[in-house]
Legacy VTK file of the C-alpha trace (Angstrom):
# vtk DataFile Version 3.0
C-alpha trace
ASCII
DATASET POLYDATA
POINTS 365 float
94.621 24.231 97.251
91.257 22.693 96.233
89.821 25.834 97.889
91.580 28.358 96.354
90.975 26.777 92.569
87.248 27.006 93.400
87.535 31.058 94.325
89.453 31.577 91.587
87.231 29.629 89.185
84.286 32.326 91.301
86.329 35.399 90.090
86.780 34.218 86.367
83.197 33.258 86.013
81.860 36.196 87.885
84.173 38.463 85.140
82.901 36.962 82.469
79.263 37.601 83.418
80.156 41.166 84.011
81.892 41.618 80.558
79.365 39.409 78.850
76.435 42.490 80.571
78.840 45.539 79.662
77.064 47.037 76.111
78.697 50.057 74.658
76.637 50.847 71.802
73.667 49.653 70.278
73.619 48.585 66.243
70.793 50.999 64.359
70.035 48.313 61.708
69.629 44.897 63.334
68.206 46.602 66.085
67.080 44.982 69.420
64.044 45.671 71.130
64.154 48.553 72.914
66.802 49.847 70.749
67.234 53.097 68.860
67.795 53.708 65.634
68.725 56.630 63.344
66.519 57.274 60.028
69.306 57.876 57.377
67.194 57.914 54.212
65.761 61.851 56.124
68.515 62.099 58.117
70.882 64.702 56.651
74.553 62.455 57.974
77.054 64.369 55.256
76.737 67.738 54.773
79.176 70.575 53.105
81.071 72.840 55.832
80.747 76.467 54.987
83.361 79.247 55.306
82.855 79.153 58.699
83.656 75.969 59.324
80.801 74.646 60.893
77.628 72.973 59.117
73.527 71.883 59.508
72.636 68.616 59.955
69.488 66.855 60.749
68.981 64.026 62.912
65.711 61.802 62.873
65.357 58.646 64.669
63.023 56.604 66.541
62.711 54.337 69.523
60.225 50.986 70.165
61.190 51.977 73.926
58.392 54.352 75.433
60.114 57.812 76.781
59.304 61.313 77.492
62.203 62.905 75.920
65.433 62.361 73.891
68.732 64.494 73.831
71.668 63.634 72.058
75.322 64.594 72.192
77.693 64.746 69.111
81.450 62.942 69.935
83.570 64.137 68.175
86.057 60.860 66.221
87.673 63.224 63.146
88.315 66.357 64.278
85.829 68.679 65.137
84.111 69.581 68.677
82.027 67.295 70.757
78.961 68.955 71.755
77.259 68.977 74.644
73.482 67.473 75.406
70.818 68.821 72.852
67.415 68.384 73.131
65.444 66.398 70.655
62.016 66.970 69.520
59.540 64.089 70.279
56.780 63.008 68.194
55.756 59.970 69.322
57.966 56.838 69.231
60.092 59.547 67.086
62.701 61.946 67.991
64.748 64.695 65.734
66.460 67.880 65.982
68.381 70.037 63.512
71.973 71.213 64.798
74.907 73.372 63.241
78.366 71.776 64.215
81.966 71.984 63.560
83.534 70.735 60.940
84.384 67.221 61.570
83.174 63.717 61.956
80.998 62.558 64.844
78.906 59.796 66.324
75.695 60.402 67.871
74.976 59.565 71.793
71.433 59.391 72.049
69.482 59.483 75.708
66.144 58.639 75.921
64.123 60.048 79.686
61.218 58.569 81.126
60.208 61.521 83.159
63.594 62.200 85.261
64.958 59.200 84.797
67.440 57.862 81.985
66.529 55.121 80.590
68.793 54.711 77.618
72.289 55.981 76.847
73.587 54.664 73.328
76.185 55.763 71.432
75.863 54.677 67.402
78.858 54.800 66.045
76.931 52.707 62.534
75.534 56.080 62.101
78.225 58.793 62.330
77.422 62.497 61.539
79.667 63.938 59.087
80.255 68.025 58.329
83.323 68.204 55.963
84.178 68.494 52.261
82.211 67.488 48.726
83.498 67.371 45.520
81.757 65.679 41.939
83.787 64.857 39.041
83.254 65.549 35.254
85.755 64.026 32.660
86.454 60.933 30.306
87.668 57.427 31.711
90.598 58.707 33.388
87.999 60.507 35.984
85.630 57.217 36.028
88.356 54.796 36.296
89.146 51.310 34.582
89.311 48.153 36.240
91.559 46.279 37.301
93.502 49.745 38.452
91.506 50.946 41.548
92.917 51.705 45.257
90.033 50.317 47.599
92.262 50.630 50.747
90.659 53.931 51.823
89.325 55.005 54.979
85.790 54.220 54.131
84.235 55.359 57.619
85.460 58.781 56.847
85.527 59.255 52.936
82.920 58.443 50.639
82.673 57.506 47.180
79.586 57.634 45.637
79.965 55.883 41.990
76.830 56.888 39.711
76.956 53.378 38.408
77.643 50.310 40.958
79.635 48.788 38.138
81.816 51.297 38.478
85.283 51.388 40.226
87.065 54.099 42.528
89.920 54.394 40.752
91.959 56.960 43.162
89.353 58.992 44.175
89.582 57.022 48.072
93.063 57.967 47.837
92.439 61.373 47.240
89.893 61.512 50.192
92.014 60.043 52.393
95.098 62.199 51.932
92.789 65.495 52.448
90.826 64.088 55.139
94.261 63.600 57.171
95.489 66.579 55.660
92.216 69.033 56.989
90.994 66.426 59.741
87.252 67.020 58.129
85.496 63.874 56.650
85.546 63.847 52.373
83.190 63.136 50.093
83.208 62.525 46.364
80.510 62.186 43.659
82.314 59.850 41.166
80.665 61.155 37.668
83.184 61.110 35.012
81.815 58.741 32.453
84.603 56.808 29.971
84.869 57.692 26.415
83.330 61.232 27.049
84.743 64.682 25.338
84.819 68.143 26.127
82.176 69.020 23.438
80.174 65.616 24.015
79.788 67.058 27.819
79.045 70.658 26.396
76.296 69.666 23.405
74.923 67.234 25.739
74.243 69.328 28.648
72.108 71.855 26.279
70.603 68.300 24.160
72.714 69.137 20.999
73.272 67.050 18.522
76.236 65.424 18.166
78.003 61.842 16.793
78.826 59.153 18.801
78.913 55.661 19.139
78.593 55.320 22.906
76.384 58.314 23.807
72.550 59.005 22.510
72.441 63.271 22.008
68.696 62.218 22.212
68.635 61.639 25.752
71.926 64.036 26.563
73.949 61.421 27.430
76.644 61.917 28.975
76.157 64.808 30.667
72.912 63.740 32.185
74.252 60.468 34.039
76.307 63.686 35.941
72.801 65.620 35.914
70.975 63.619 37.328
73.070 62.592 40.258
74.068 66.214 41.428
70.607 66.986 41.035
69.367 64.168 43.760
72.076 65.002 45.799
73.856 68.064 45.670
70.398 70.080 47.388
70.844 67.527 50.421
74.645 67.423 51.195
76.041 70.958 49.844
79.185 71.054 47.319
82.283 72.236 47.498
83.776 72.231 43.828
83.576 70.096 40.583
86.535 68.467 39.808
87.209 68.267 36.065
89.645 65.724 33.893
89.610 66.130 29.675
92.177 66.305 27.386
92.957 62.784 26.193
90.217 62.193 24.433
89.831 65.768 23.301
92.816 65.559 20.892
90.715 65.701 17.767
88.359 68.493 19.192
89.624 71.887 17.795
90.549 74.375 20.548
88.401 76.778 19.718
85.681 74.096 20.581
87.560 72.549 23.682
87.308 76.092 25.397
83.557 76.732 23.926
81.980 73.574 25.290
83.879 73.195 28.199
82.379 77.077 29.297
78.680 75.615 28.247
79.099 72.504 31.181
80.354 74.654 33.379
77.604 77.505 33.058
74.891 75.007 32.868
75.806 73.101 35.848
75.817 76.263 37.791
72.276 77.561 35.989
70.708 74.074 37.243
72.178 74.111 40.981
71.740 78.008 41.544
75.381 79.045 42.000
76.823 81.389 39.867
79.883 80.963 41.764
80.285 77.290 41.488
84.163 76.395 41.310
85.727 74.081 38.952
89.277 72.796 39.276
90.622 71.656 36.111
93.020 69.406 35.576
96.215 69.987 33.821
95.219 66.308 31.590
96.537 64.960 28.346
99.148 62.650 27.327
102.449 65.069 27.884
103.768 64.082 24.854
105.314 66.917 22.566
102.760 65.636 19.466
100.258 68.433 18.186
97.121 67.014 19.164
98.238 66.979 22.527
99.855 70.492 22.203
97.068 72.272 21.329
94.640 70.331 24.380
97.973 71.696 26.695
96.740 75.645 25.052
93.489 75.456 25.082
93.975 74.245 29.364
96.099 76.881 29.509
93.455 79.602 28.075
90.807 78.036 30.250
92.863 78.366 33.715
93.344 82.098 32.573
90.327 83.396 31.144
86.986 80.881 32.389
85.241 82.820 35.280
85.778 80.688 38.772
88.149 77.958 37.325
91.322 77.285 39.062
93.975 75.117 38.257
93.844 70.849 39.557
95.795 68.076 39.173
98.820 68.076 36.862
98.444 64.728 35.542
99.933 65.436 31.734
103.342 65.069 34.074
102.432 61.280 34.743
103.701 59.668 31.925
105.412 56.671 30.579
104.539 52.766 31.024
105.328 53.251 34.368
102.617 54.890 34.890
100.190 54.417 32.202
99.434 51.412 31.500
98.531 51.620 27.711
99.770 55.220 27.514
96.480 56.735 28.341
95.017 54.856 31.330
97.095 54.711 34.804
97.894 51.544 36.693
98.496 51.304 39.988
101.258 53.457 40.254
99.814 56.160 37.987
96.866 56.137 40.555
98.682 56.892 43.112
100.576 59.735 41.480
96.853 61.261 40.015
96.041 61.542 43.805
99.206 63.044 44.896
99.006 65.178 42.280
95.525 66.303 43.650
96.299 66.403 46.951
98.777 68.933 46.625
96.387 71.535 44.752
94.362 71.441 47.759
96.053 74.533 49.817
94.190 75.970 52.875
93.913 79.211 50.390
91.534 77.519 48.033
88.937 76.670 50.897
88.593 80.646 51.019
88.520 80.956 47.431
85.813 78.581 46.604
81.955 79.681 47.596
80.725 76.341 48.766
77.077 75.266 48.112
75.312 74.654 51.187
72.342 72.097 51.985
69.217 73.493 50.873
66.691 70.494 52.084
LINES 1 366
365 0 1 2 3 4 5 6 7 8 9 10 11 12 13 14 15 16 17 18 19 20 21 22 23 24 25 26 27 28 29 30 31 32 33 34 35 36 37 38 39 40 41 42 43 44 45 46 47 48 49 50 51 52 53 54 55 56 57 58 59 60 61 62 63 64 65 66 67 68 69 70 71 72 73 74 75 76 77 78 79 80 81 82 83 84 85 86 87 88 89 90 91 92 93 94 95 96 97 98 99 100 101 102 103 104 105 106 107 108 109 110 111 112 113 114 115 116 117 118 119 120 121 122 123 124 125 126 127 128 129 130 131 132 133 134 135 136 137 138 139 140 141 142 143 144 145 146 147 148 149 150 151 152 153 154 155 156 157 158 159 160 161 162 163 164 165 166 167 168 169 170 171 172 173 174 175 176 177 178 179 180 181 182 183 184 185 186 187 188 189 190 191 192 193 194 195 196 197 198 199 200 201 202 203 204 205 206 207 208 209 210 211 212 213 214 215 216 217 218 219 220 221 222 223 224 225 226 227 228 229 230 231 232 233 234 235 236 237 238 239 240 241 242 243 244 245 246 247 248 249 250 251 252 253 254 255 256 257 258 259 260 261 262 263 264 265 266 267 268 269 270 271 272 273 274 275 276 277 278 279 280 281 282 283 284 285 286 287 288 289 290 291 292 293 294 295 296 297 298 299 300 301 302 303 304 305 306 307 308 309 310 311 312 313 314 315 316 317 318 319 320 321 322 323 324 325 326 327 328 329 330 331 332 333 334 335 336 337 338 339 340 341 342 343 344 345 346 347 348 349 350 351 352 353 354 355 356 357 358 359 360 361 362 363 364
């Protein structure tokens, strides 16, 4: 008996070493020695799929483990296509390589070579590779989002939300994301630029720096369109975009409609003049109050004349059909359950159609 307890006792310790030995992937930021490690700040990790379905990204890393040469193979997690073994470029302790894949979300198996032998086989799944779909938002408080009312249970591996303020909240943006990312198995990403108390003709004047009166926004410095600016601008040249999303009309109930329709054609040519796409898609939201009251009447025409007659607008969400308390918490703002109806709502604009519709903008550095 006293035999067999000490073989067993073997086996369980001799397990335990083996599991305690068995490393499947390496983490790139508290890296070991020896480790590898992906450069994400020149890395390009999200980009835009075009109509192909396939994108460029750009891999740079680096290694404190001496080798002769690297290769790396993309698995593929969210759809897509694994790849097989690509050769890296080696400079130095430094390794990178520029590769068009299909649409999809991957992690990167890197496999550093001393001469003939492998040395190093990691996969980095803290560093996936992501070639899907990118969106940025323009519009009033509704588009931003007001706390408490947010839905943070997203798949944030997979769908990004990148608030121009870290104040800010996601309101159902990672909703959104999710349902098209399970919908079109690509990964999703969303510029979250709509800035609160914002008009049609505030976002108009203020992208050409005319003056205009406000108590929350300085014409001077082109607030607000330039929080939106300046963002797209950074980012826009290094992931690609897909299509602005676009939410006004509750705020735009004292704007004439002459002037909804004028200034909301001046964002939307200037945002294409500054990112070189005179093709640049806008989906615009069906959003007001749906209440039967003329100023919200007249924001429902002036939509309406928009969808029809602006060059490369087609129609979004119909959120002036989420009313009530039930859904608006103050009888502008959603709540939780007006959230989730916004990005429903959304979702089911999205047909395969529109993908062929809308010229994406593709990385450019």
């Amino acid at each position: 008996m006293f035999n067999r307890f000490l073989i067993l006792l073997t086996l369980s310790l001799s397990l335990q070493v083996i599991i305690s030995c068995k490393t499947e992937e390496t983490n790139p930021i508290n890296s070991p020695v020896g480790s590898i490690s992906i450069d994400v700040s020149n890395s390009r990790t999200f980009v835009q799929r075009d109509l192909n379905n396939q994108g460029k990204i750009v891999l740079i890393g680096q290694s404190s483990q001496s080798f002769t040469s690297a290769q790396v193979k993309f698995k593929n997690i969210v759809g897509g296509k694994e790849s097989d073994w690509l050769n890296l470029t080696k400079e130095g302790s430094n390794f990178k390589g520029e590769f068009i894949l299909q649409a999809g979300g991957y992690y990167p198996e890197i496999k550093l070579i001393q001469d003939t032998k492998t040395i190093s086989d990691t996969v980095l799944s803290k560093t996936p590779f992501k070639i899907g779909e990118i969106f940025a938002v323009i519009g009033h408080s509704l588009a931003e989002g007001q706390p408490p009312y947010e839905l943070t249970d997203y798949d944030k591996e997979w769908c990004e939300i990148i608030k121009y303020s870290d104040n800010n909240v996601v309101a159902f943006w990672g909703r959104l994301a999710d349902k098209l990312k399970n919908r079109y198995q690509v990964p999703i990403r969303i510029y979250s630029t709509g800035i609160g108390g914002s008009t049609s003709e505030q976002w108009g004047k203020s992208a050409l720096g005319l003056e205009f009166s406000s108590t929350l926004f300085d014409w001077k410095k082109r607030y607000p369109y330039s929080f939106f600016e300046n963002k797209i601008l950074s980012e826009v040249p290094k992931s690609g975009l897909r299509a602005i999303l676009v939410i006004h009309g509750e705020n735009d109930a004292t704007t004439s409609l002459d002037n909804i329709i004028k200034y909301t054609g001046i964002y939307m040519d200037y945002t294409r003049e500054i990112l070189q796409s005179k093709n640049l898609s806008f989906m615009l939201a069906r959003s007001n109050r749906g209440l039967n009251k003329t100023e919200d009447l007249h924001v429902q025409e002036a939509q309406n004349i928009m969808l029809k007659t602006l060059p490369n607008v087609v129609e979004g969400a119909n959120l002036q059909s989420i009313v009530g308390a039930g859904f608006r918490w103050d009888g502008t703002h959603f709540n939780y359950a007006g959230l989730e109806e916004a990005a429903r709502k959304w979702d089911i604009m999205f047909e395969p159609k529109l993908f062929t519709q809308m010229i994406p903008i593709l990385r450019s550095r």
